[in-house]
SEDO-565474 format. One record per atom (N, C-alpha, C): chain; residue number from 1; y negated, z negated, x; atom name. Coordinates in nm, 2 decimals. Layout:
residues N
SITE, A, NUM, Y, Z, X, CA
...
This chain:
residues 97
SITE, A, 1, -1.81, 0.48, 0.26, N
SITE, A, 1, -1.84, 0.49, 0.40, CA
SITE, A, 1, -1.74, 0.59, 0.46, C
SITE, A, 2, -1.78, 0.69, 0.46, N
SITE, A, 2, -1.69, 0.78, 0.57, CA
SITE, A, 2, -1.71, 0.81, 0.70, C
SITE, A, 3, -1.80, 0.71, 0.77, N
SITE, A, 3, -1.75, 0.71, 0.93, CA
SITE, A, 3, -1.68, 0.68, 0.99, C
SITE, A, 4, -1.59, 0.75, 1.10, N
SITE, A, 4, -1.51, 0.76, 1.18, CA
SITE, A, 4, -1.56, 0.63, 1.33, C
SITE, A, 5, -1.46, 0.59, 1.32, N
SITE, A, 5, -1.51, 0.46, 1.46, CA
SITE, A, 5, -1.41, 0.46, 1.56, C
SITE, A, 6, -1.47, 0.58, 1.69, N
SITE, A, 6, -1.41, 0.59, 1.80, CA
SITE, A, 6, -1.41, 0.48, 1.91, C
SITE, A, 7, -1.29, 0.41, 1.98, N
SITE, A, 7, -1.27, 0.32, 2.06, CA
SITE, A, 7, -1.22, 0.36, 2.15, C
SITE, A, 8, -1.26, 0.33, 2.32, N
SITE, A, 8, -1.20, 0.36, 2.42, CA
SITE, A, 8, -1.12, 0.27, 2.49, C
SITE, A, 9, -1.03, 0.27, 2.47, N
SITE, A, 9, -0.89, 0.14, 2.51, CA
SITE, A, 9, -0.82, 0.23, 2.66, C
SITE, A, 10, -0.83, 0.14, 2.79, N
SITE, A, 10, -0.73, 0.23, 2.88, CA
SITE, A, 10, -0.72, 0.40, 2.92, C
SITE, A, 11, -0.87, 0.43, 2.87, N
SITE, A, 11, -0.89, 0.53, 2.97, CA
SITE, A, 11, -0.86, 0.63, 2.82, C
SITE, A, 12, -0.84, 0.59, 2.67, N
SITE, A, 12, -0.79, 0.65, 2.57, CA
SITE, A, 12, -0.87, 0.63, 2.46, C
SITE, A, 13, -0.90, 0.75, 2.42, N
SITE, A, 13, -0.99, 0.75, 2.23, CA
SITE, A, 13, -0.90, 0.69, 2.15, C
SITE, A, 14, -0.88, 0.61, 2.07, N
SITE, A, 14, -0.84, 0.60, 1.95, CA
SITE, A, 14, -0.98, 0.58, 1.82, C
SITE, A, 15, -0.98, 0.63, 1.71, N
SITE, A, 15, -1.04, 0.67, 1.63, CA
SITE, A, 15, -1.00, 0.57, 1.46, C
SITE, A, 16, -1.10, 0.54, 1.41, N
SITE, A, 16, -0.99, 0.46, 1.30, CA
SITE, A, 16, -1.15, 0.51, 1.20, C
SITE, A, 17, -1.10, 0.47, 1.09, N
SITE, A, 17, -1.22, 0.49, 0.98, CA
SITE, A, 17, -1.16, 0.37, 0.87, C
SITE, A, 18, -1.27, 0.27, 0.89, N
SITE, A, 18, -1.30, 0.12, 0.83, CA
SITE, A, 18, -1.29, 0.13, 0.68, C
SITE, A, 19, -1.29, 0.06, 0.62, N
SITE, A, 19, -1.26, 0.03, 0.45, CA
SITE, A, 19, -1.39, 0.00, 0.47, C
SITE, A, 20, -1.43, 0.01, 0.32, N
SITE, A, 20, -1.57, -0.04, 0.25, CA
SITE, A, 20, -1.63, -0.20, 0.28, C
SITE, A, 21, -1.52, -0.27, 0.35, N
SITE, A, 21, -1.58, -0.41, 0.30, CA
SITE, A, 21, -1.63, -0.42, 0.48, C
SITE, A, 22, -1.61, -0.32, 0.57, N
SITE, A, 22, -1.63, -0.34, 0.68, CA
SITE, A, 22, -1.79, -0.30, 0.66, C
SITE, A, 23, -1.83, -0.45, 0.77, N
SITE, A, 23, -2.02, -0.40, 0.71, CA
SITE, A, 23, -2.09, -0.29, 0.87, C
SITE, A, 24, -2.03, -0.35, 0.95, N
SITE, A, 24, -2.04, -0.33, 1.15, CA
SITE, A, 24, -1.95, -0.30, 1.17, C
SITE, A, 25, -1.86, -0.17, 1.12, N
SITE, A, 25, -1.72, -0.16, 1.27, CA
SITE, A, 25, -1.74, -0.12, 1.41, C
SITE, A, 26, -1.92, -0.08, 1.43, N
SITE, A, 26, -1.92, -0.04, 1.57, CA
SITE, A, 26, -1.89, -0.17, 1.62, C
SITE, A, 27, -1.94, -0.34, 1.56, N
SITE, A, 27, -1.98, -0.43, 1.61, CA
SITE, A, 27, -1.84, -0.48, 1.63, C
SITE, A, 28, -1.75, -0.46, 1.53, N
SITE, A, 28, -1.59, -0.52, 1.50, CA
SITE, A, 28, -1.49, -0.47, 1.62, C
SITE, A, 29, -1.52, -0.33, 1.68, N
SITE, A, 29, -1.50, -0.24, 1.79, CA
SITE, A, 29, -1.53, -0.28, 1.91, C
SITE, A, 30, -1.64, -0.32, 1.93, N
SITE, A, 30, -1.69, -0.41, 2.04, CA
SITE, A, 30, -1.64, -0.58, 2.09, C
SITE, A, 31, -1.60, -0.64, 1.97, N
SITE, A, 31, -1.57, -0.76, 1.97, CA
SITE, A, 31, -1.42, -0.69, 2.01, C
SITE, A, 32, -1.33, -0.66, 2.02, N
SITE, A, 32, -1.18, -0.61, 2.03, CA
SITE, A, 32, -1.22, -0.58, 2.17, C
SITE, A, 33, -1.27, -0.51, 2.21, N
SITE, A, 33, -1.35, -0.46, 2.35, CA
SITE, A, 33, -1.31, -0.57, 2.45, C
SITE, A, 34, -1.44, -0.64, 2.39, N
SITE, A, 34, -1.48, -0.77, 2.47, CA
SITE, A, 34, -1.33, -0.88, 2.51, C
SITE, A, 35, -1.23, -0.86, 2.38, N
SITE, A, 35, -1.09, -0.93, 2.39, CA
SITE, A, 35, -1.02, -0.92, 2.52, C
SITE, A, 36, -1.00, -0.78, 2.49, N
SITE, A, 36, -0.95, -0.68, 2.60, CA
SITE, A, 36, -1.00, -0.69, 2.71, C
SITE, A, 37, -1.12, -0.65, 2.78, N
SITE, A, 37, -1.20, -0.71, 2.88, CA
SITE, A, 37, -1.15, -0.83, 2.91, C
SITE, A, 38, -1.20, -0.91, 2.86, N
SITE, A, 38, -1.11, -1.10, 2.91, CA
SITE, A, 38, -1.00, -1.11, 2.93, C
SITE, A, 39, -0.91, -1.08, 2.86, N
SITE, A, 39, -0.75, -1.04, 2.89, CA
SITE, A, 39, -0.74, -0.95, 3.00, C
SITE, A, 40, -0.77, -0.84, 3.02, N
SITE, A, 40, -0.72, -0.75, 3.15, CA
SITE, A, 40, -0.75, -0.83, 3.28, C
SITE, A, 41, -0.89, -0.94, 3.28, N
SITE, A, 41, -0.94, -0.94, 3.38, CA
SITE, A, 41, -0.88, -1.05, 3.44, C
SITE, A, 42, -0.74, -1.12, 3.37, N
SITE, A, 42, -0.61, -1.18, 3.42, CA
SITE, A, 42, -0.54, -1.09, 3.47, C
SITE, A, 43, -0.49, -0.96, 3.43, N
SITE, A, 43, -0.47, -0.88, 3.49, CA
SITE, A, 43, -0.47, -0.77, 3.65, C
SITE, A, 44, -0.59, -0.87, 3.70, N
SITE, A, 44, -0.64, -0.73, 3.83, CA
SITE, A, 44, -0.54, -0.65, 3.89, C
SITE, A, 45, -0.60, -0.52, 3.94, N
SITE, A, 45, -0.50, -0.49, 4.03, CA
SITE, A, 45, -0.37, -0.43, 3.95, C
SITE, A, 46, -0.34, -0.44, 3.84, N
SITE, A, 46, -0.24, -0.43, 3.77, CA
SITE, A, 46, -0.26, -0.35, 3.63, C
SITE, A, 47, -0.23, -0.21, 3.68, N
SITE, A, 47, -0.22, -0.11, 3.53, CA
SITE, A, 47, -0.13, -0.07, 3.50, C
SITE, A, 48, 0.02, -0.14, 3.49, N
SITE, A, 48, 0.09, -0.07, 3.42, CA
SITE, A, 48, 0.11, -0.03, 3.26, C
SITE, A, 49, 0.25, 0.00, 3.25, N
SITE, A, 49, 0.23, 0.04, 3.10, CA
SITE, A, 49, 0.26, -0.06, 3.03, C
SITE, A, 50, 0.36, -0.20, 3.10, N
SITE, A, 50, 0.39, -0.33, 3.07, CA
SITE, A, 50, 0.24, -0.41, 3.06, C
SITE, A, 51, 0.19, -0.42, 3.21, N
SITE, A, 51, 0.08, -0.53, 3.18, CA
SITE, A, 51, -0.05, -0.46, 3.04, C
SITE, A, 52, -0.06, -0.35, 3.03, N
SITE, A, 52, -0.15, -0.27, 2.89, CA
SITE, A, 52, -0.08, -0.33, 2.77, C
SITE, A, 53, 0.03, -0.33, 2.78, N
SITE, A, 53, 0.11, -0.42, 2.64, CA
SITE, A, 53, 0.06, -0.56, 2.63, C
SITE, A, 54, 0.09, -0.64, 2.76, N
SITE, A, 54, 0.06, -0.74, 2.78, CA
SITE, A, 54, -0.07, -0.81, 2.78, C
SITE, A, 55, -0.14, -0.73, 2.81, N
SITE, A, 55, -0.31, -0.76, 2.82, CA
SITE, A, 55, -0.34, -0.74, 2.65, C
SITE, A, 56, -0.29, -0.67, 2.60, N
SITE, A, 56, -0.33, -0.63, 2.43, CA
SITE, A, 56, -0.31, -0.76, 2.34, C
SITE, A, 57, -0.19, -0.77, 2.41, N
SITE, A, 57, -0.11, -0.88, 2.30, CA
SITE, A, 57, -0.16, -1.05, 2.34, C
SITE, A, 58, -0.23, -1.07, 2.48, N
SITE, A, 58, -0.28, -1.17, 2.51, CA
SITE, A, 58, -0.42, -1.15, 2.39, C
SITE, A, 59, -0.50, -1.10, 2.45, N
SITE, A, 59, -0.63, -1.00, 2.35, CA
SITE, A, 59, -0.59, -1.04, 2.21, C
SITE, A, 60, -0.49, -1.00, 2.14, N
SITE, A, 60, -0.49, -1.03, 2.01, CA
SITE, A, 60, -0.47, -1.17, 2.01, C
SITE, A, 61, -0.35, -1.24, 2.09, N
SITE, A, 61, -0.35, -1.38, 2.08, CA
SITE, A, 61, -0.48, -1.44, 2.05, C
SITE, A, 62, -0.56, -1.48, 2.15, N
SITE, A, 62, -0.68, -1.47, 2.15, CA
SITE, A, 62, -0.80, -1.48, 2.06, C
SITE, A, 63, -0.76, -1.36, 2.01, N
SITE, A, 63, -0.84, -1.33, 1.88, CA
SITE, A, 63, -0.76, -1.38, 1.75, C
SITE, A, 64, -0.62, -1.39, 1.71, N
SITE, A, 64, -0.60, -1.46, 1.63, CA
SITE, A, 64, -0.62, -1.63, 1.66, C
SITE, A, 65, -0.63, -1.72, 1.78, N
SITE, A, 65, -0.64, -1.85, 1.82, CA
SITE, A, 65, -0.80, -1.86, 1.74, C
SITE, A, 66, -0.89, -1.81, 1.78, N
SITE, A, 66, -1.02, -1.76, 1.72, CA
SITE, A, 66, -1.05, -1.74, 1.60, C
SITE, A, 67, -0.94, -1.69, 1.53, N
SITE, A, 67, -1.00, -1.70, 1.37, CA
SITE, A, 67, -0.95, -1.80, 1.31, C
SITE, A, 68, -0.86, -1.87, 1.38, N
SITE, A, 68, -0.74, -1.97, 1.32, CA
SITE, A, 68, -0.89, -2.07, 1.31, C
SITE, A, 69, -0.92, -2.11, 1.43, N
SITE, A, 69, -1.05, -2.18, 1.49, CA
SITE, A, 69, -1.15, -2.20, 1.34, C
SITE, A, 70, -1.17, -2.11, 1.35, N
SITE, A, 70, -1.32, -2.03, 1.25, CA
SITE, A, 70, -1.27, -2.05, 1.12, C
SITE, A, 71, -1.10, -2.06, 1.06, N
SITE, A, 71, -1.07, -2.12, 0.91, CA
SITE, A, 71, -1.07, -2.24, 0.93, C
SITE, A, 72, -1.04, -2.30, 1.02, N
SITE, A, 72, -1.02, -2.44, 1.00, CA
SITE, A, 72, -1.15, -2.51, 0.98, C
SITE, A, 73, -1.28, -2.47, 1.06, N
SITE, A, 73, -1.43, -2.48, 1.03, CA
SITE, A, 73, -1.49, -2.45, 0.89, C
SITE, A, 74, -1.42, -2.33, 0.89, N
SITE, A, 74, -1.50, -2.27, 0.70, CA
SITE, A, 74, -1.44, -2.41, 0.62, C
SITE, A, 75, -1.28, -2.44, 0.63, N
SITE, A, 75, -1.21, -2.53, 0.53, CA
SITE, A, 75, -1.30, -2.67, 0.55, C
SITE, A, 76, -1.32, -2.68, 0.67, N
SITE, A, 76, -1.42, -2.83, 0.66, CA
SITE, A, 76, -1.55, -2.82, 0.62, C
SITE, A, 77, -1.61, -2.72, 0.65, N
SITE, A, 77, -1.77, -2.70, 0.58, CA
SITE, A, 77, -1.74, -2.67, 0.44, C
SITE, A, 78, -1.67, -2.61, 0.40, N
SITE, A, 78, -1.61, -2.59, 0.25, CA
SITE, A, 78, -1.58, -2.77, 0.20, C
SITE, A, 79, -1.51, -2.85, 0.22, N
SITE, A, 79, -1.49, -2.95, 0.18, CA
SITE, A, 79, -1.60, -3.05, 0.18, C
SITE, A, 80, -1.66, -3.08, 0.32, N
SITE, A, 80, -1.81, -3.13, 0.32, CA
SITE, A, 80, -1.91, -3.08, 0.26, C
SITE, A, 81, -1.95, -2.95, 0.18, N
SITE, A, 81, -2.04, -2.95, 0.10, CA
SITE, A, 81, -2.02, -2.95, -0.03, C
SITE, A, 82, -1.84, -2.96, -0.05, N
SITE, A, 82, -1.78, -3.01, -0.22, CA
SITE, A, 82, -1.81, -3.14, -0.22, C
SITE, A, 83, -1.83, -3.21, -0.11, N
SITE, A, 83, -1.83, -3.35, -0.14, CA
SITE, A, 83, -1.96, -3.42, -0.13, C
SITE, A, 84, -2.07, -3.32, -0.09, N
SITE, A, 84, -2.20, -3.35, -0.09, CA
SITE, A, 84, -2.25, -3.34, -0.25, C
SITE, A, 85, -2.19, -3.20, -0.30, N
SITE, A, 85, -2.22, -3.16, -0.42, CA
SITE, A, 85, -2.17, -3.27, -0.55, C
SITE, A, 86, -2.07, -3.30, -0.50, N
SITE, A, 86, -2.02, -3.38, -0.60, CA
SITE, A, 86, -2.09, -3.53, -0.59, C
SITE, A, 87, -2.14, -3.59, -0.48, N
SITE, A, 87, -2.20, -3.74, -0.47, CA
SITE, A, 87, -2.33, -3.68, -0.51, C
SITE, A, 88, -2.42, -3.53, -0.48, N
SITE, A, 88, -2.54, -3.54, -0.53, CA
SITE, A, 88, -2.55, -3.53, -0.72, C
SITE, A, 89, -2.42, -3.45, -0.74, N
SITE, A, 89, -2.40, -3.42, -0.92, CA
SITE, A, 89, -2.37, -3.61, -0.98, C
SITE, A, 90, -2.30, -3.74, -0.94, N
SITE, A, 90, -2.33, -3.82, -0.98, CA
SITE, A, 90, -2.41, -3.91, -0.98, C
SITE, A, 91, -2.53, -3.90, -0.82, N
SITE, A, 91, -2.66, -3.96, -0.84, CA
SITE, A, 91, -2.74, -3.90, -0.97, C
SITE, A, 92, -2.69, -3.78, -0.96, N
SITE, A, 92, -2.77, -3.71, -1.08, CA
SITE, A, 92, -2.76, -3.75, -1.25, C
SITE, A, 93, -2.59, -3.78, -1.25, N
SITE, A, 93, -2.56, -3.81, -1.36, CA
SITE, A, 93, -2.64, -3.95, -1.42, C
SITE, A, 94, -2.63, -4.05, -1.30, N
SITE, A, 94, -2.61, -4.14, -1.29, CA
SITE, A, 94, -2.82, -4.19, -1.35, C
SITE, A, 95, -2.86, -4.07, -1.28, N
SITE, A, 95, -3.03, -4.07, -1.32, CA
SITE, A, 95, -3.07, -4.08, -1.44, C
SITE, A, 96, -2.99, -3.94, -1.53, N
SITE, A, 96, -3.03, -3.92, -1.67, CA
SITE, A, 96, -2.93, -4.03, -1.75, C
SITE, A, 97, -2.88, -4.08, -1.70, N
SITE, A, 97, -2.84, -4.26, -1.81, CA
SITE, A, 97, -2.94, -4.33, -1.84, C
């Protein structure tokens, strides 16, 4: 994949070009967007070069609170269906006796 994925942050292009395992970076681009949008909009009225740091780093907060969220879910759907698999593998065993 060699497309280039331009972002408008603060009135500024920044430009990145994704690794292979990225399937959507317009869509990955947008979600970061949308961070930022929610974070600034604590912000009104207020554009410095402080609150832009500030607003980013809330934004990432945010977005790492969010994935933390989304592991803790995968780790329990991950264990609840080890543990489905495993009571359905000894009804099974338990068949062919």
């Amino acid at each position: 994949m060699d497309e280039i994925v331009v972002i408008n942050l603060f009135g500024e292009e920044f430009r990145f070009k994704p690794d292979n395992q990225v399937e959507n970076p317009e869509q990955v681009a947008q979600y970061l967007k949308e961070y930022i949008k929610e974070a600034e909009d604590l912000f009104k009225n207020k554009t410095s070069g402080k609150n832009k740091m500030a607003i980013l780093l809330l934004a990432a907060m945010n977005l790492s609170k969010d994935f933390h969220e989304l592991k803790v879910q995968h780790s329990e759907l991950e264990r609840e269906i080890n543990n489905r698999i495993s009571s359905l593998i000894g009804k099974i065993d338990k068949g062919i006796e």
